[in-house]
C-alpha positions as a Markdown table, in Angstrom:
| # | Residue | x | y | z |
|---|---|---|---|---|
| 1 | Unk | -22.2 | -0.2 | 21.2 |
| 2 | Unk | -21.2 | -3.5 | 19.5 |
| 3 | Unk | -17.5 | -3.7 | 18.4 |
| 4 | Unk | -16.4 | -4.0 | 14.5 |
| 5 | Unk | -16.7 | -7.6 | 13.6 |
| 6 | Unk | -13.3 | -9.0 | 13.1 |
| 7 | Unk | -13.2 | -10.1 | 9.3 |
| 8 | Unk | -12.7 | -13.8 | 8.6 |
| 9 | Unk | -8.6 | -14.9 | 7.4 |
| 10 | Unk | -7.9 | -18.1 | 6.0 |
| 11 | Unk | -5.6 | -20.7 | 7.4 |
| 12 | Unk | -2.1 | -19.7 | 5.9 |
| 13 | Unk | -1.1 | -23.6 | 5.8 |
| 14 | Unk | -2.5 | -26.7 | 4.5 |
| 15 | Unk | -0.6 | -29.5 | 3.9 |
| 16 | Unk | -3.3 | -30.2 | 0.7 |
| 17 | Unk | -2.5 | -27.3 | -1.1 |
| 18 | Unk | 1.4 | -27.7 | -0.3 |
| 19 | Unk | 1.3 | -30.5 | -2.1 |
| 20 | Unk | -0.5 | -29.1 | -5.1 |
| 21 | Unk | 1.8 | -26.6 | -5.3 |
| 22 | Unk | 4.5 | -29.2 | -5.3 |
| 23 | Unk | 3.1 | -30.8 | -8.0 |
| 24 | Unk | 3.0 | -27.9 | -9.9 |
| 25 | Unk | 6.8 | -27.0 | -9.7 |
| 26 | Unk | 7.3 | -30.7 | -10.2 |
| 27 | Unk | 8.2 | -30.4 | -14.0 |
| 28 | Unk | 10.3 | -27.5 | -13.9 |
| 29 | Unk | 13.2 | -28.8 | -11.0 |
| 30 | Unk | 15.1 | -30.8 | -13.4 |
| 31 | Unk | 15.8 | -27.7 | -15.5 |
| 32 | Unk | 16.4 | -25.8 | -12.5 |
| 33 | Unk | 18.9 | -28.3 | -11.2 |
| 34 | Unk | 20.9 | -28.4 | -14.9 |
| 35 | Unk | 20.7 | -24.6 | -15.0 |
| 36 | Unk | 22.4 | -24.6 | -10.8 |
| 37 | Unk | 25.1 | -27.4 | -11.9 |
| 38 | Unk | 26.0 | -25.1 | -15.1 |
| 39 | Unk | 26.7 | -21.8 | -12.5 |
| 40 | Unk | 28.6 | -24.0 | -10.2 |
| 41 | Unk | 31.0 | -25.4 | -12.6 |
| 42 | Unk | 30.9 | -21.9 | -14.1 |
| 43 | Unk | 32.2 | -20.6 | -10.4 |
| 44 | Unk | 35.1 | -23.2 | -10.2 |
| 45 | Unk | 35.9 | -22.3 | -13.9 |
| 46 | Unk | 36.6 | -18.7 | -13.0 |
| 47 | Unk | 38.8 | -19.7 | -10.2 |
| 48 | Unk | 36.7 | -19.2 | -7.1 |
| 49 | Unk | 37.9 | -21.7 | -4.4 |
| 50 | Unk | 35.2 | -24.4 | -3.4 |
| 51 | Unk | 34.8 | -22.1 | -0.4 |
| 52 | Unk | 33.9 | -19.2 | -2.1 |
| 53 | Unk | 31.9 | -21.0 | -4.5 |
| 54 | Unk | 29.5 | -22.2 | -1.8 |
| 55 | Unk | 29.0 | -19.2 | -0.3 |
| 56 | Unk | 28.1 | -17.5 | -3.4 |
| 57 | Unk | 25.7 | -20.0 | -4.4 |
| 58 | Unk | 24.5 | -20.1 | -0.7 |
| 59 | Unk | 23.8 | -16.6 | -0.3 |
| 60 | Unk | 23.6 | -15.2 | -3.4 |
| 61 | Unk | 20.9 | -18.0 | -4.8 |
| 62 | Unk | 20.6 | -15.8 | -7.8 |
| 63 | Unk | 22.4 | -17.9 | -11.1 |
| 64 | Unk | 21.7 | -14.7 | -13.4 |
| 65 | Unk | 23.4 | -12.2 | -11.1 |
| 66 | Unk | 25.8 | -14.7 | -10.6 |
| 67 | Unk | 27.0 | -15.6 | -14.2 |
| 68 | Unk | 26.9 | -11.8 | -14.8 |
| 69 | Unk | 29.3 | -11.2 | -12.3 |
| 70 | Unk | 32.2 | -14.1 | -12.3 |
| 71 | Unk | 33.4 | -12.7 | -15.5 |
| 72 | Unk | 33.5 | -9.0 | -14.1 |
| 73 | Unk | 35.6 | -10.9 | -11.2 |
| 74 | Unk | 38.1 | -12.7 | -13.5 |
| 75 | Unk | 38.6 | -9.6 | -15.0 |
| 76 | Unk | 39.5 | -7.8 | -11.8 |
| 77 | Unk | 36.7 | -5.2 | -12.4 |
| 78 | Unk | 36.0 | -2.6 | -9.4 |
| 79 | Unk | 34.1 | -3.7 | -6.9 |
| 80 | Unk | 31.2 | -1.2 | -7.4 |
| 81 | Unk | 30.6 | -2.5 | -11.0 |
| 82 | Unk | 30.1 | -5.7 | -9.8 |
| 83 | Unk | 28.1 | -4.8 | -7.3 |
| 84 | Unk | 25.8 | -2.4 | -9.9 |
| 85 | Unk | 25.7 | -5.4 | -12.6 |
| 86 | Unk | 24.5 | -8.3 | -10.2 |
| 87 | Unk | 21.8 | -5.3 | -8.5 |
| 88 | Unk | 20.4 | -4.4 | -12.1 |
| 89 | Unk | 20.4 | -7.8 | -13.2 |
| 90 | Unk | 18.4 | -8.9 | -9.8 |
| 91 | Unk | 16.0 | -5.7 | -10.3 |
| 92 | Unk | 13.5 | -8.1 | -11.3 |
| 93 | Unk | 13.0 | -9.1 | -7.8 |
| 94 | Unk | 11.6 | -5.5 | -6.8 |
| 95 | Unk | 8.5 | -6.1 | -9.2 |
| 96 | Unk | 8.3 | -9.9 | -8.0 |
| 97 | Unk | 8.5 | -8.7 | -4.3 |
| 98 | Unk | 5.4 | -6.3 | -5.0 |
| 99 | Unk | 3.5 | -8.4 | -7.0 |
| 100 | Unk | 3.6 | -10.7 | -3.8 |
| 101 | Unk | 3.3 | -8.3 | -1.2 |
| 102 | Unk | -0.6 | -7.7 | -0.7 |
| 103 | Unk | -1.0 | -11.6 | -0.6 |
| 104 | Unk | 1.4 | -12.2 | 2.3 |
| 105 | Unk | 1.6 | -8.4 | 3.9 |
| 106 | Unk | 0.0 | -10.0 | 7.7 |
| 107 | Unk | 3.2 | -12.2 | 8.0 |
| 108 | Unk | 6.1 | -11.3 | 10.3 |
| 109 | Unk | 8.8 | -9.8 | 8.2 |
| 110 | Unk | 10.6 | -12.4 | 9.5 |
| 111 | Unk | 8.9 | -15.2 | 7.4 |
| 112 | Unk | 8.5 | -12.7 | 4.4 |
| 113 | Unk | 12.4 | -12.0 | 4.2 |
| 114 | Unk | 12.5 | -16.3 | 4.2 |
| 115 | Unk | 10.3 | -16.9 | 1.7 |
| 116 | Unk | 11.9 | -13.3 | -0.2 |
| 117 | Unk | 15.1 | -15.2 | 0.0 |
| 118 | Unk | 13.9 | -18.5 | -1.6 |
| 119 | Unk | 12.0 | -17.1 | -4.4 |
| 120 | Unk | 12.4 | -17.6 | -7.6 |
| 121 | Unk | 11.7 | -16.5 | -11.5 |
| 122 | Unk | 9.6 | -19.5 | -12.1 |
| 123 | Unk | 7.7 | -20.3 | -8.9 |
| 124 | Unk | 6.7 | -16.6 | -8.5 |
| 125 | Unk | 5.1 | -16.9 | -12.1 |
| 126 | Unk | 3.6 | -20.3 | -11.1 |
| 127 | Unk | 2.3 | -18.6 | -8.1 |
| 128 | Unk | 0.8 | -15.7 | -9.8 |
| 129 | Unk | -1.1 | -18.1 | -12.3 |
| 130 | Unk | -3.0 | -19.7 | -9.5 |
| 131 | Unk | -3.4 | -16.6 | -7.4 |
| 132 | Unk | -3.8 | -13.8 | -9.7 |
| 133 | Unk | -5.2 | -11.3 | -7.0 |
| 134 | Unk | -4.9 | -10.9 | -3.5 |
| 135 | Unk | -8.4 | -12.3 | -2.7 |
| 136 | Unk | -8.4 | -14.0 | 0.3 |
| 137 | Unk | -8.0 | -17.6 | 0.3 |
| 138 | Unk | -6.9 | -20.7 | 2.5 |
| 139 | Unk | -3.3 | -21.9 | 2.3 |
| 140 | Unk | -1.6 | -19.5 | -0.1 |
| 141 | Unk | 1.8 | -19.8 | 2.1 |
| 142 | Unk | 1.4 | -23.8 | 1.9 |
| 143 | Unk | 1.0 | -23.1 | -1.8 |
| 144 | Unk | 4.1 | -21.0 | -2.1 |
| 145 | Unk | 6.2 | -22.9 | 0.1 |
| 146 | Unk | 5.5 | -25.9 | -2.0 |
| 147 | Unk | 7.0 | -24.1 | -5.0 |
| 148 | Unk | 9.9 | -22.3 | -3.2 |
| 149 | Unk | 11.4 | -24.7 | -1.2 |
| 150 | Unk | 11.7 | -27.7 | -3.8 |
| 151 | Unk | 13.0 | -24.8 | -6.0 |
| 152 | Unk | 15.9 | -23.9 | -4.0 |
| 153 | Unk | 16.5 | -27.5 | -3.1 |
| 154 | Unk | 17.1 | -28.7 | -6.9 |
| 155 | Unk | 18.8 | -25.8 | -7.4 |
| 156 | Unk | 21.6 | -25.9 | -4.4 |
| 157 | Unk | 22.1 | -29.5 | -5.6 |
| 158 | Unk | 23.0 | -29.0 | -9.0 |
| 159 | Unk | 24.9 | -25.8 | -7.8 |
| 160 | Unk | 26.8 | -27.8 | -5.2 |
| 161 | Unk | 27.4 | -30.7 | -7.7 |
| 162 | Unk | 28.6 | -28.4 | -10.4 |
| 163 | Unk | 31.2 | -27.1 | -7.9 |
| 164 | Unk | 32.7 | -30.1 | -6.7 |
| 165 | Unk | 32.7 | -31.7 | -10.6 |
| 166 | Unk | 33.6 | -28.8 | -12.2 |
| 167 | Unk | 37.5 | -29.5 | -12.1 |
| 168 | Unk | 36.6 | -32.6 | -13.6 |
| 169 | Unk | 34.4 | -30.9 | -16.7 |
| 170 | Unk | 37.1 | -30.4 | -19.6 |
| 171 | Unk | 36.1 | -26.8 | -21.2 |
| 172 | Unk | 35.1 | -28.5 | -24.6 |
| 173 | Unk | 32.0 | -30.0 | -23.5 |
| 174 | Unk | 30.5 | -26.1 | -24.2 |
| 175 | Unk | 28.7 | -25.7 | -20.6 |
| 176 | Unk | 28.5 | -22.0 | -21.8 |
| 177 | Unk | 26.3 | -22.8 | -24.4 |
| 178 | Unk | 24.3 | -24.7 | -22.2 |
| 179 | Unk | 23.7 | -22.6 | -19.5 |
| 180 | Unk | 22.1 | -20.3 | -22.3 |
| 181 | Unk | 19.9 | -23.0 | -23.4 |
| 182 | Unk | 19.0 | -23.4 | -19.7 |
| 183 | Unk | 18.4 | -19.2 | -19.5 |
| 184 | Unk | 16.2 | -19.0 | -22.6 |
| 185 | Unk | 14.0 | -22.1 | -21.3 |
| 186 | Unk | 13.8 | -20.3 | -18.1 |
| 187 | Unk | 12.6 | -17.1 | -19.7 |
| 188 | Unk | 10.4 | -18.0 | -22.5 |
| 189 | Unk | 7.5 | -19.0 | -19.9 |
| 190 | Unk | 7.8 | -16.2 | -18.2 |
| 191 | Unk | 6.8 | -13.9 | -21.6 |
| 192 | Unk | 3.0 | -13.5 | -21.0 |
| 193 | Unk | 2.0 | -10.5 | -22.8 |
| 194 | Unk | 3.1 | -7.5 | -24.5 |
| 195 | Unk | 5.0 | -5.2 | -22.7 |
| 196 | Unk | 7.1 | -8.7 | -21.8 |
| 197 | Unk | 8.1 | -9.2 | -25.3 |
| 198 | Unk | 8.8 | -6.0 | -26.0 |
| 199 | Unk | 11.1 | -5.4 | -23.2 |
| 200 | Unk | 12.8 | -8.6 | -24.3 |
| 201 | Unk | 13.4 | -8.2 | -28.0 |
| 202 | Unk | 14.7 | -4.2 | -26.4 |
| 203 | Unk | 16.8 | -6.2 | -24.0 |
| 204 | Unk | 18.2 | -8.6 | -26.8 |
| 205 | Unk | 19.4 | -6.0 | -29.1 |
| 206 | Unk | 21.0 | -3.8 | -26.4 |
| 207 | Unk | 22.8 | -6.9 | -25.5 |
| 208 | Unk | 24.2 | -8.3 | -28.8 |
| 209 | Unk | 25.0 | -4.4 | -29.4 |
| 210 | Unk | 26.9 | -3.9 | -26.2 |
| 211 | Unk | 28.6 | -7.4 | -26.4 |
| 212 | Unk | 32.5 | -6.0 | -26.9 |
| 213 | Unk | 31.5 | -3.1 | -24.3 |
| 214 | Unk | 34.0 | -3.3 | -21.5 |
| 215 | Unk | 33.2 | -4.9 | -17.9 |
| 216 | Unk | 30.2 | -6.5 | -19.2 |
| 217 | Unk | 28.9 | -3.4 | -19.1 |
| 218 | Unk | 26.4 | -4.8 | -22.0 |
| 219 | Unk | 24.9 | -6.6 | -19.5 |
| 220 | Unk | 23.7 | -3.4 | -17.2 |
| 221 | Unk | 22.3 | -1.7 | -19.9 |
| 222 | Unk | 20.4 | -4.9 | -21.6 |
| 223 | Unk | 18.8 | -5.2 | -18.1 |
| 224 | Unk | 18.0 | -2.0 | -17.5 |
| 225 | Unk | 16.8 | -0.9 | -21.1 |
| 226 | Unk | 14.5 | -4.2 | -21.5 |
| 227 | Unk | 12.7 | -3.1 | -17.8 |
| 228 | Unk | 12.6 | 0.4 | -18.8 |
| 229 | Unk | 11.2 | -0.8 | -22.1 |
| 230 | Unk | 8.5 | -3.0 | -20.7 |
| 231 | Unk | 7.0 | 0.0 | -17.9 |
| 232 | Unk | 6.5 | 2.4 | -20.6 |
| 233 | Unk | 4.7 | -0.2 | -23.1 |
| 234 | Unk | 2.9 | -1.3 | -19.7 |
| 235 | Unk | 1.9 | 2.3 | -19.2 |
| 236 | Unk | 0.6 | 2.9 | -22.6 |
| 237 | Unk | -1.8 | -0.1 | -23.1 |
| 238 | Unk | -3.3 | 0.8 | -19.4 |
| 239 | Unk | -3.8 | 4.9 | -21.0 |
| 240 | Unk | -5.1 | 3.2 | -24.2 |
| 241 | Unk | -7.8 | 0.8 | -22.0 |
| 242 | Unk | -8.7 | 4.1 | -20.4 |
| 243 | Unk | -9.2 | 6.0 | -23.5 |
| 244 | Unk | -11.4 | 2.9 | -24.9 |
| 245 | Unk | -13.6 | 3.0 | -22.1 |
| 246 | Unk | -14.4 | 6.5 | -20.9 |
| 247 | Unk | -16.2 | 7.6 | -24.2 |
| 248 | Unk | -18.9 | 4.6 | -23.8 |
| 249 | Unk | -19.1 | 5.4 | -20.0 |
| 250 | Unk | -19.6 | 8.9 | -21.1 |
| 251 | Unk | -22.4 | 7.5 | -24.0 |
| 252 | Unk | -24.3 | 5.4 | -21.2 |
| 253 | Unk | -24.3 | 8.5 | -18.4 |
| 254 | Unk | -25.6 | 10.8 | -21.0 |
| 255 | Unk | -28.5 | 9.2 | -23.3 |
| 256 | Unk | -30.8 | 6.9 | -22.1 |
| 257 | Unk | -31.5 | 3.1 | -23.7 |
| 258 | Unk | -33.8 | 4.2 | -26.8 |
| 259 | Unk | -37.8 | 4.0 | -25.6 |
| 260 | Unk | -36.7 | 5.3 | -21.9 |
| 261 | Unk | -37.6 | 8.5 | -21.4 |
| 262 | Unk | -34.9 | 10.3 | -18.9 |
| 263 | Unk | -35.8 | 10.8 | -15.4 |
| 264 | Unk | -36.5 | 14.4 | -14.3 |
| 265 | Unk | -33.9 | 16.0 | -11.9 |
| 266 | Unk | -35.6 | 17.1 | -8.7 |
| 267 | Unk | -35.0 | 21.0 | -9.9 |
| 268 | Unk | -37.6 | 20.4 | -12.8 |
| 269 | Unk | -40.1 | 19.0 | -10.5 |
| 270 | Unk | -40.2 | 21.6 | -8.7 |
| 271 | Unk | -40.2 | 24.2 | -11.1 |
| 272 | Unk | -42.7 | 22.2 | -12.9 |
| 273 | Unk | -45.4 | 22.4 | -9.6 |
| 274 | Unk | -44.3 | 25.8 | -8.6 |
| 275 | Unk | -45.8 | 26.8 | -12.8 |
């Protein structure tokens, strides 16, 4: 008895395809690096030592989270809503995380929790564009890697450089303002259909409406209520697609293309030559 055939797995590396993906994240590091260098003067504006700063930005790597959270720390907020703010405002990495997990699912969890650690809003979208199903193909880790690690890179940099300039930065040059610009450019890509938009126009209103709450608490709810907002639009167009289609399915199974006669089921044969 011969043994199941082993199926065929492309290479996970090739330096070819690293370097396409390079060139595809090329365009977007500059942004990335302004939008690091306004969260590191951002951390050294709200007091955090240099020390602290660079371990945020070092293990947090998250500048959403991270702007949500240094006012909640100036403010002395309990521990537990700062916690609960930066984890709603990071949720997005759940869906991110699943979207990439059938591509990458034979790795160690070793390398997985690496390239978990460097992803980003961005690259995972860029990603997702030129891999849009888990098909197998050659060098999808070379392809990621080439958007990740750049990623990080320009971001640490402007995140570092904010940190050490940001005594230096007098508070009129508006850097708040800026790191909004720098959010919104961010996000607008990342709006590819429906259920997107929707769960950002929910997100924006919640927002501006919770603005004065206390603790930020605006924040939490703008996050959650956007997400919550896009799944159930998400679930209603895929019930719509399946109400569109069954009734022709059901018109196809049941009446035959005019001028074709139906075939006879094998009962009616037989009744047929038993008369």
């Amino acid at each position: 008895m011969s043994a199941t055939p082993t199926p065929q797995r492309w290479p996970d590396e090739d330096p070819a395809i690293f370097r396409e993906g390079l060139k595809m994240g090329m365009p977007t590091l500059f942004g990335i690096a302004a939008w690091g260098l306004v969260v590191g003067v951002a951390m050294v504006k709200t007091h955090l030592t240099v020390a602290q700063a660079l371990g945020m930005t070092l293990l947090v790597f998250a500048g959403s989270a991270q702007l949500a959270s240094l006012p909640l720390i100036a403010l002395g907020a309990p521990v537990w809503v700062i916690f609960m703010t930066a984890l709603a405002v990071n949720l997005r990495f759940v869906i991110f995380s699943a979207l990439l997990a059938s591509h990458f699912a034979h790795l160690p969890w070793y390398k997985r929790f690496a390239l978990g650690y460097v992803a980003g809003d961005l690259t995972v979208a860029l990603f997702l564009q030129r891999y849009p199903n888990d098909d197998p193909a050659p060098g999808k880790v070379s392809y990621l890697k080439g958007l990740l690690y750049p990623n990080w890179a320009a971001w640490q940099v402007g995140s570092i450089a904010g940190i050490f300039l940001g005594s230096q930065v007098p508070s009129e040059w508006g850097l708040g303002f800026a790191g909004t610009l720098a959010i919104i450019c961010v996000t607008i890509p990342l709006i590819t259909n429906r259920a997107a938009l929707c769960g950002v126009v929910v997100a924006a209103i919640i927002g501006v409406a919770g603005f004065h709450w206390p603790y930020k608490l605006g924040v939490l709810a703008a996050v959650v209520g956007g997400m919550m907002m896009a799944m159930v639009v998400t679930e209603v167009l895929q019930r719509g697609k399946a109400r569109a289609i069954t009734p022709d399915s059901a018109l196809k199974t049941d009446h035959p293309p005019a001028g074709q006669a139906s075939r006879p089921t094998a009962d009616a044969v037989r009744r047929n030559g038993n008369e």
